[in-house]
C-alpha positions as CSV (number, residue, x, y, z in Angstrom):
1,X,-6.5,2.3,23.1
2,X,-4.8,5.0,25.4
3,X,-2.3,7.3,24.8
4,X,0.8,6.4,26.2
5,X,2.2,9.1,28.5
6,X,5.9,8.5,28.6
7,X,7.5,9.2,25.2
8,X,11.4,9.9,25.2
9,X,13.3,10.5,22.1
10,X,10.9,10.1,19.6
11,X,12.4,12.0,17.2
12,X,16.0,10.8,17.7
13,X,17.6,8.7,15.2
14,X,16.8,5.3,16.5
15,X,18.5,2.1,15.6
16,X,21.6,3.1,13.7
17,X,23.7,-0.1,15.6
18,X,20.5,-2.4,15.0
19,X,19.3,-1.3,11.2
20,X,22.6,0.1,10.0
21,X,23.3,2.4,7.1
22,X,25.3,-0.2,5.3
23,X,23.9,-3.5,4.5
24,X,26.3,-6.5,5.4
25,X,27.9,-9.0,3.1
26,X,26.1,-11.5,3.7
27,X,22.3,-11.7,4.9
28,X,21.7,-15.0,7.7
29,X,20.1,-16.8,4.6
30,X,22.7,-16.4,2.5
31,X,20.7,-14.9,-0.1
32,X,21.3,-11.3,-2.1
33,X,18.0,-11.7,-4.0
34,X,15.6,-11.7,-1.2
35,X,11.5,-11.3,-1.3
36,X,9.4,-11.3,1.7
37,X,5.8,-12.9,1.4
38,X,3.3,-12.8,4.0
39,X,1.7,-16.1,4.8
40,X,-1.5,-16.5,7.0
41,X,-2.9,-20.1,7.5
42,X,-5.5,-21.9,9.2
43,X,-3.3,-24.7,11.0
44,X,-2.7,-25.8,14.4
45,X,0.4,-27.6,13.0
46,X,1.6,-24.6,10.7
47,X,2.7,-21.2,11.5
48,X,1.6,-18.0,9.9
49,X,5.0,-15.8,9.5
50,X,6.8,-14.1,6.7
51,X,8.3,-16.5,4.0
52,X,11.8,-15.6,2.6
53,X,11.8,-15.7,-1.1
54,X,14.7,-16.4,-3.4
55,X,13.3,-13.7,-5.7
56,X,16.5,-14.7,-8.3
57,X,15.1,-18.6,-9.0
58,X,11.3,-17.3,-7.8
59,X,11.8,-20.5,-4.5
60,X,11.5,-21.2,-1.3
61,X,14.8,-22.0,0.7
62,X,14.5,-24.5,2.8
63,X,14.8,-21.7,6.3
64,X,12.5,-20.8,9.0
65,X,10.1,-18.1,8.5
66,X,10.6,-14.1,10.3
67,X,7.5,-14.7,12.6
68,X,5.2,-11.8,12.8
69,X,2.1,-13.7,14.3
70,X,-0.1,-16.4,13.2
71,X,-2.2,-14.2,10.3
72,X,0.3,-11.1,9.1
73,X,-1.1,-9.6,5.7
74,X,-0.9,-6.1,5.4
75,X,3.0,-5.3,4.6
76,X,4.9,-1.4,4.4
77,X,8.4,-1.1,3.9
78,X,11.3,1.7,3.7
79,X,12.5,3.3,1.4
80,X,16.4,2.1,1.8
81,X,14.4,-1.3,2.9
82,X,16.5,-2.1,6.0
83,X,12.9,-1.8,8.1
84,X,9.4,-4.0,7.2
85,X,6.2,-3.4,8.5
86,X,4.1,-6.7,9.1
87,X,0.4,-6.2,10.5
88,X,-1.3,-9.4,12.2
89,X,-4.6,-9.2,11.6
90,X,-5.1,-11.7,14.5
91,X,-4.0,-9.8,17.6
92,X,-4.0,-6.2,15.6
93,X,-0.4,-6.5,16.5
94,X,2.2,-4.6,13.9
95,X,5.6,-6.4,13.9
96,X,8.8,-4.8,13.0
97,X,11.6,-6.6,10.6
98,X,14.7,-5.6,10.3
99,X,16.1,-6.9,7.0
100,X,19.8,-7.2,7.4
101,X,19.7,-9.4,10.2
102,X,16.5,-10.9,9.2
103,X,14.7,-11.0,12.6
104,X,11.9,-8.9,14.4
105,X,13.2,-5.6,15.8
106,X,10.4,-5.7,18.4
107,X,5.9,-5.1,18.1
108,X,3.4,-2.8,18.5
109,X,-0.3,-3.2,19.5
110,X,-3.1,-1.3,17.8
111,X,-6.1,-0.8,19.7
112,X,-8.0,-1.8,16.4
113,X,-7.5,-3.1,12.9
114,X,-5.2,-1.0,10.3
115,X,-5.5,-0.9,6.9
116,X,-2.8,1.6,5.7
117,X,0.6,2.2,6.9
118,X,3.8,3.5,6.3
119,X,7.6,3.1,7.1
120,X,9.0,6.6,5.8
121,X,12.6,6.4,6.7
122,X,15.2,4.6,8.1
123,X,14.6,4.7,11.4
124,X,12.6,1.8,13.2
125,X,9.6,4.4,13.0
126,X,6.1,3.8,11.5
127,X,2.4,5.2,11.3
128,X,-0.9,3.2,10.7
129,X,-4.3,4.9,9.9
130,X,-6.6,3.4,12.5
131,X,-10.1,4.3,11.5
132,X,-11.6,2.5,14.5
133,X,-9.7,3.3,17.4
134,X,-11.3,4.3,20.6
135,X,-9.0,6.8,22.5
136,X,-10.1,7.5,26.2
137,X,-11.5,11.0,26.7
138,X,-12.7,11.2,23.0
139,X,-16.2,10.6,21.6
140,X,-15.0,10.0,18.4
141,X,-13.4,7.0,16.9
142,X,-9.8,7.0,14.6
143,X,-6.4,7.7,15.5
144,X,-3.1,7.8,13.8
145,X,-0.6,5.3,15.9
146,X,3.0,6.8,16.1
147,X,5.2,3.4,16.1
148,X,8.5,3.1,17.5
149,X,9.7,-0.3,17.4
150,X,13.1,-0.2,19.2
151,X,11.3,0.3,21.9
152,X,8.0,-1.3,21.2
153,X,5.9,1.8,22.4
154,X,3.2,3.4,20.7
155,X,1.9,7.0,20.8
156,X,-1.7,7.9,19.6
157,X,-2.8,11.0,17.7
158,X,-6.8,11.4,18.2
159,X,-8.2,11.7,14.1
160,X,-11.7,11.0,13.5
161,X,-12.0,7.9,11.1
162,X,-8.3,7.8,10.0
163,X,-8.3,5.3,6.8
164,X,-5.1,6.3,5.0
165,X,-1.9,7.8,5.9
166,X,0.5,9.3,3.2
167,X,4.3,10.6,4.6
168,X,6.9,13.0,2.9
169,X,10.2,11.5,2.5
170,X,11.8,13.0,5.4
171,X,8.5,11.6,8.1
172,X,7.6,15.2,9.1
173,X,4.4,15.8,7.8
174,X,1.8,13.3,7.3
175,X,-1.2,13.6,5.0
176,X,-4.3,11.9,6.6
177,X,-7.5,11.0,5.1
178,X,-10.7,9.7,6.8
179,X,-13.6,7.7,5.6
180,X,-16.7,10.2,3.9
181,X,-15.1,13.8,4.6
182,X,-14.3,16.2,2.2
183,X,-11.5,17.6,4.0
184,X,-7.6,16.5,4.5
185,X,-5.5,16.1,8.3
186,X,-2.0,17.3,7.5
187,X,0.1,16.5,10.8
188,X,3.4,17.3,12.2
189,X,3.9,14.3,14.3
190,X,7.4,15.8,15.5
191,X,5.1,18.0,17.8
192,X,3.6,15.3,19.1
193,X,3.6,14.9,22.6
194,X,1.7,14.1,25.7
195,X,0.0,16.0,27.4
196,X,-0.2,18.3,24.6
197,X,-3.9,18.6,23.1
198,X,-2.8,16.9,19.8
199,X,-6.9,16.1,18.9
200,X,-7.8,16.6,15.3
201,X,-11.4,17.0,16.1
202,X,-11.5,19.4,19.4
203,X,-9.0,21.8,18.5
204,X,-7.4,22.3,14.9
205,X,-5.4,23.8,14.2
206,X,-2.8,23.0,16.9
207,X,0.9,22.7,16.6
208,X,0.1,19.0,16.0
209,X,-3.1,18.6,13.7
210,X,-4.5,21.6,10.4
211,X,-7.2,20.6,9.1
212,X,-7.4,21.7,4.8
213,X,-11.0,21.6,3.5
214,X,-12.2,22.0,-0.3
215,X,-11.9,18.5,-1.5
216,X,-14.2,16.0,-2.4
217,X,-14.1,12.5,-0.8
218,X,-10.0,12.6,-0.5
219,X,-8.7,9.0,-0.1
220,X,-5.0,8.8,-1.7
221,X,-2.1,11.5,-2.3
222,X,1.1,11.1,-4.3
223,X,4.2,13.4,-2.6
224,X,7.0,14.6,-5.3
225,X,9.2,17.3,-3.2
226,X,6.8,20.2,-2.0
227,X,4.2,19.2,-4.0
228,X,1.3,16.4,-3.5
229,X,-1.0,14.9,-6.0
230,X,-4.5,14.6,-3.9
231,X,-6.8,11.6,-5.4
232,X,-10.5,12.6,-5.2
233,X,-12.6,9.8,-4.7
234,X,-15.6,11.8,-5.8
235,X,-18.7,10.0,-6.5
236,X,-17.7,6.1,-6.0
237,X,-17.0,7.3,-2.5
238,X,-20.4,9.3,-1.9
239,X,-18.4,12.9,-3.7
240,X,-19.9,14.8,-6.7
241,X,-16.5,14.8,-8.9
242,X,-13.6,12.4,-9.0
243,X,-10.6,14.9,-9.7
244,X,-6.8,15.1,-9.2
245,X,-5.9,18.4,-6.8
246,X,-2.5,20.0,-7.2
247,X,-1.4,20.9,-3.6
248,X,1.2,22.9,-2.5
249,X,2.7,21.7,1.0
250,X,4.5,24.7,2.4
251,X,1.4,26.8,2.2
252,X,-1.1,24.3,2.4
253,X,-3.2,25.2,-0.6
254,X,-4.6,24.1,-3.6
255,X,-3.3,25.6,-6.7
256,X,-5.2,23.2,-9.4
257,X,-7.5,20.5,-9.9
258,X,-7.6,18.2,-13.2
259,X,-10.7,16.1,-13.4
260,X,-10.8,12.4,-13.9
261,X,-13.5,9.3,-14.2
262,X,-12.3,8.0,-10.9
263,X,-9.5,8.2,-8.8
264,X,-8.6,6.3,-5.3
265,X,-4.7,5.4,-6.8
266,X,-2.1,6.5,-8.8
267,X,1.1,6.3,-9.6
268,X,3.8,8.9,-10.9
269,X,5.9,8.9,-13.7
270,X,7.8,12.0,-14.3
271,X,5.4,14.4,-15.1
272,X,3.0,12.0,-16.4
273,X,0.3,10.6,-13.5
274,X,-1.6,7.6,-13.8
275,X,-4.9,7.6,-12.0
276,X,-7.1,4.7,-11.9
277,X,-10.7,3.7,-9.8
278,X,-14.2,2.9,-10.9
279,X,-17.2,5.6,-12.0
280,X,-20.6,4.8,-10.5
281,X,-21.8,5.9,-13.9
282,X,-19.1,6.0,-17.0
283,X,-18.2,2.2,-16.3
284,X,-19.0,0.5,-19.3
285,X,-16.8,-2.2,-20.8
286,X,-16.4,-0.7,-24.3
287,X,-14.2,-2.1,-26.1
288,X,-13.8,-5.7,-24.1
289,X,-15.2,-9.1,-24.7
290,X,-16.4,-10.0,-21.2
291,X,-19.5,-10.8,-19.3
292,X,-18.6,-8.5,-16.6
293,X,-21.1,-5.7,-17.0
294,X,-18.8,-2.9,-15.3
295,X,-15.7,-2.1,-15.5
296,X,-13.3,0.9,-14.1
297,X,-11.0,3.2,-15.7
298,X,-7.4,4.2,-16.1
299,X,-6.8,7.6,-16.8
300,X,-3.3,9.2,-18.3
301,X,-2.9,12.7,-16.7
302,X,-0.5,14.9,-18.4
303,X,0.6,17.0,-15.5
304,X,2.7,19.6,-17.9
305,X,-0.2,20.6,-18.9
306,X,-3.4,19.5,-16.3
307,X,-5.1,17.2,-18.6
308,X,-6.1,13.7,-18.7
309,X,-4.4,12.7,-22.4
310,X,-6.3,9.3,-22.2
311,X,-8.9,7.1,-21.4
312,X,-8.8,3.6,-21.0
313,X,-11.3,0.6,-19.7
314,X,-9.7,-1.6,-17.0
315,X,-11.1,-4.0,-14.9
316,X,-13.7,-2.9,-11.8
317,X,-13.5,-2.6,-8.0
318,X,-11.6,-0.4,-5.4
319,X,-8.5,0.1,-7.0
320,X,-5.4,0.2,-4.1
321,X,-2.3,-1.0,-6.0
322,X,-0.3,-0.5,-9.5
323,X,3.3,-1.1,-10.0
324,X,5.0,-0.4,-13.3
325,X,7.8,-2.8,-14.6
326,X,11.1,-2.0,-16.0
327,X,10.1,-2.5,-19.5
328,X,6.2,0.1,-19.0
329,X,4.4,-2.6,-18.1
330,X,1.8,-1.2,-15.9
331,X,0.2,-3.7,-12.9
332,X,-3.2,-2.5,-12.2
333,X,-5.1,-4.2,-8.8
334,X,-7.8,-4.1,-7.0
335,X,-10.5,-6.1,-4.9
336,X,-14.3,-6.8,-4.6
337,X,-14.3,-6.5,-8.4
338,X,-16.3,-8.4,-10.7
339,X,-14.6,-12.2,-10.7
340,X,-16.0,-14.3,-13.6
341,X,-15.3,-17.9,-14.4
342,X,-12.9,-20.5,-12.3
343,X,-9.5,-20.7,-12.6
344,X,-9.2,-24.3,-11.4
345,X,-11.7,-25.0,-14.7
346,X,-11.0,-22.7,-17.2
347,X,-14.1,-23.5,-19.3
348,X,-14.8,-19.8,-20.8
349,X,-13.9,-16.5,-19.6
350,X,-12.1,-16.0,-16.7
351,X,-11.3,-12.6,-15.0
352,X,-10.5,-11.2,-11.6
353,X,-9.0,-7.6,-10.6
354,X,-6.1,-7.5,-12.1
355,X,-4.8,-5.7,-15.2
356,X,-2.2,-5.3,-17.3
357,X,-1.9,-2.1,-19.2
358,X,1.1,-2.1,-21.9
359,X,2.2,1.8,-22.1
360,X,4.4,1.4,-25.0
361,X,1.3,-0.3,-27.4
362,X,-1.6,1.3,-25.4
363,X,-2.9,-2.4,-25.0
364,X,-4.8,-3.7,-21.7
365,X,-4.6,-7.6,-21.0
366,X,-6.7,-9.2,-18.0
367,X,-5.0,-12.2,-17.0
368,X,-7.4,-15.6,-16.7
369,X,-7.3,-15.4,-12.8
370,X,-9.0,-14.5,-9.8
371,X,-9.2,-12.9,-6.7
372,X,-8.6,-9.7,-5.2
373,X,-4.9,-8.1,-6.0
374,X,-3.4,-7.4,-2.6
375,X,0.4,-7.0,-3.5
376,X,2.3,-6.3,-6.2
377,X,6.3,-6.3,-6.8
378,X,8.2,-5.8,-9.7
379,X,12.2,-6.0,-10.2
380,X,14.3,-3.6,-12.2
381,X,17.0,-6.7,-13.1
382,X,14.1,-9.0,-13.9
383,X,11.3,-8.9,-16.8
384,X,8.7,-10.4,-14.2
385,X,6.1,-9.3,-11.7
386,X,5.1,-11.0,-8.5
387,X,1.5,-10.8,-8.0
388,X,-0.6,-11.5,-4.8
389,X,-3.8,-12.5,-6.4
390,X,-6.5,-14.8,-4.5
391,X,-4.2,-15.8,-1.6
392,X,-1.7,-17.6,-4.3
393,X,1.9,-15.7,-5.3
394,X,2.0,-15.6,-9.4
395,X,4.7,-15.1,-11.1
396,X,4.6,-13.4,-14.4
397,X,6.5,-13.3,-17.3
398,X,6.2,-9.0,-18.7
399,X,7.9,-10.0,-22.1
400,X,4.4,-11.8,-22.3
401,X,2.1,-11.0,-19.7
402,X,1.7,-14.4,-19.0
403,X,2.5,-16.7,-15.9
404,X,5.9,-17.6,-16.3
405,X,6.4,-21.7,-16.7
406,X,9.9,-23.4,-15.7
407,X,11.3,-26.1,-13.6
408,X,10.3,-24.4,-10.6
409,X,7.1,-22.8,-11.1
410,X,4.6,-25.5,-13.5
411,X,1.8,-23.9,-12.9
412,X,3.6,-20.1,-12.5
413,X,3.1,-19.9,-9.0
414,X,5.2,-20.0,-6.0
415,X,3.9,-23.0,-3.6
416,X,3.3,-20.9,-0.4
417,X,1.5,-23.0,2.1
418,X,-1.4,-20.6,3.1
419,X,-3.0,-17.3,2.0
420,X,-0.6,-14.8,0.6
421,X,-1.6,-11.2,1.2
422,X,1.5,-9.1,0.2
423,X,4.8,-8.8,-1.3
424,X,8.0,-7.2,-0.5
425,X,11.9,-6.7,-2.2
426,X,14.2,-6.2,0.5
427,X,17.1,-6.4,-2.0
428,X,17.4,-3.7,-4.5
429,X,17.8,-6.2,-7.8
């Protein structure tokens, strides 16, 4: 990977006449109730791409796919989601969407697989945590990759094992977390330019790169205004205590930590936080019927007043997405957990990663399926969840936490040719 020398207008607002601020009438498919799936296969005859969804009748119209490669997975999208992230896995090439006009907006490639990535505004502008990117002149690996795809260039900021990247609203400062470190990167990628020293290892703190120390195996933040919610991974990533760190972003300080069981996601809900991950030692399945013999935990943080309210057994494995439904129906995924039974043969138990936590009845319901949970989406017009689970795209019904049965989905799953990875709205419905 190098970093690329000639960066003009990076900061400008880029791609007002090709995004837009105002969504036209009518979309090229015709549809106002659009999903995007991403769809990898294994088939000289059929092409990888992302499927448009009719996300009111849960179908497949009969158009051509947005291509973004041959094996695209790994989906980010903006917030006002006129701009889609797609990374193809096969060329470690990250494609850019935009969704009015429903066609690629032009690709960047990453010296080296992402995992993580984010689309924080409106502007055809991205960054992917690169934990294995080898930068010329460095003897370290990771990098966070600037992306601007108007013009399809990339810029490179040298940080050592970059896994995750979290952005405030407005894109200007960027928490980064690296794999088995106990400290945070917070950038200011607006600074960003070669041949400044922008290195996260050689010389912190620059007007690029500060690096904040004090946590304990940091993997996940949640930003509400000034203020972010830092996940400790604690001991399931190598750490001594799993905790939730109040952070204050103007003066880049910690002003409180609430301990947890486990924490590597959450998700906010007013002032209530919703922490979830699997303990290396409090992870038995008390309470449930299974023959799984671990299990993780969802914890209910009470941020008014810093303590975890309750406790409650969930299914196991690295827990990296949750999605709550318009009637508090929580989603819980994650992947390598404990998969038991076989869906095609439903003979006993079966159970993969995904879970379905009921706030209003403090229930928990593990769906008879498996696979690893790679992309949720929920709808605030529609009591159902899409769920990427296994490479197949279910369809639940949250009046019942069940898959949802009708003419067009028998078996409750849209018939996606290929392995489905993730899930995006593009229409706000």
């Amino acid at each position: 990977m190098r970093i690329v020398a000639l960066w003009l207008g990076l900061w400008a607002v880029i791609g007002l006449t090709a995004c837009g601020s105002t969504k036209p009438k009518d979309p090229p498919s015709g549809y106002a109730h659009r999903v995007l799936a991403s769809q990898s296969v294994s088939s000289a005859t059929i092409s990888g791409g992302l499927v448009i969804l009719d996300g009111f009748y849960d179908t497949i119209p009969k158009l051509a796919d947005i291509p973004a490669g041959s094996d695209p997975g790994l989906m980010a999208i903006s917030p006002t989601r006129n701009v889609v992230a797609a990374f193809d896995s096969s060329s470690n090439t990250v494609y850019g969407v935009n969704t009015f006009t429903e066609a690629d907006i032009g690709n960047v490639q990453l010296g080296a697989p992402t995992f993580n990535m984010v689309v924080p505004t409106s502007t055809q502008m991205g960054y992917a945590a690169v934990p294995s990117a080898t930068i010329n002149g460095y003897s370290f690996i990771g990098a966070i990759d600037v992306m601007n795809f108007a013009s399809s260039s990339l810029l490179t900021i040298p940080v050592p094992s970059a896994q995750q990247v979290i952005s405030n609203s407005a894109g200007t400062q960027l928490l980064v977390f690296s794999n088995d470190s106990n400290s945070m990167t917070v950038l200011t990628p607006g600074n960003a330019s070669p041949p400044v020293d922008m290195s996260c290892s050689t010389n912190p703190p620059n007007s690029v790169c500060t690096i904040v120390p004090g946590f304990d195996r940091p993997v996940y933040a949640i930003i509400s205004g000034t203020t972010a919610y830092i996940l400790n991974c604690g001991p399931q990533c190598g750490g001594v205590q799993a905790s939730v760190m109040v952070f204050d972003l103007p003066s880049l300080t910690i002003t409180q930590t609430i301990p947890v069981d486990a924490a590597t996601w959450a998700l906010l809900n007013g002032s209530t936080l919703y922490v979830v991950g699997t303990s290396p030692t409090n992870n038995a399945c008390t309470g449930e019927t299974t023959a799984a013999k671990t299990c993780g935990r969802l914890d209910i943080v009470n941020l008014s007043s810093g303590t975890v309210t309750s406790s409650i057994v969930i299914t196991d494995g690295y827990h990296d997405r949750m999605d709550m439904t318009n009637n508090n129906q929580l989603f819980i995924g994650s992947y390598d957990c404990t998969n038991i039974g076989n869906v095609g043969n439903p003979t006993g138990e079966v159970r993969g990663c995904l879970t379905i936590y009921n706030i209003g009845t403090n229930s928990v319901l593990i769906p008879p399926d498996n696979g690893d949970v790679t992309g949720l989406q929920g709808f605030t017009s529609r009591y159902v969840e899409y769920v990427a689970e296994g490479g197949n795209l279910r369809v639940y019904d949250t009046l019942t936490d069940i898959l949802l049965i009708n003419d067009f989905l028998p078996e409750g799953t849209i018939n996606i040719t290929g392995h489905v990875t993730d899930v995006k709205a593009i229409d706000f419905f």
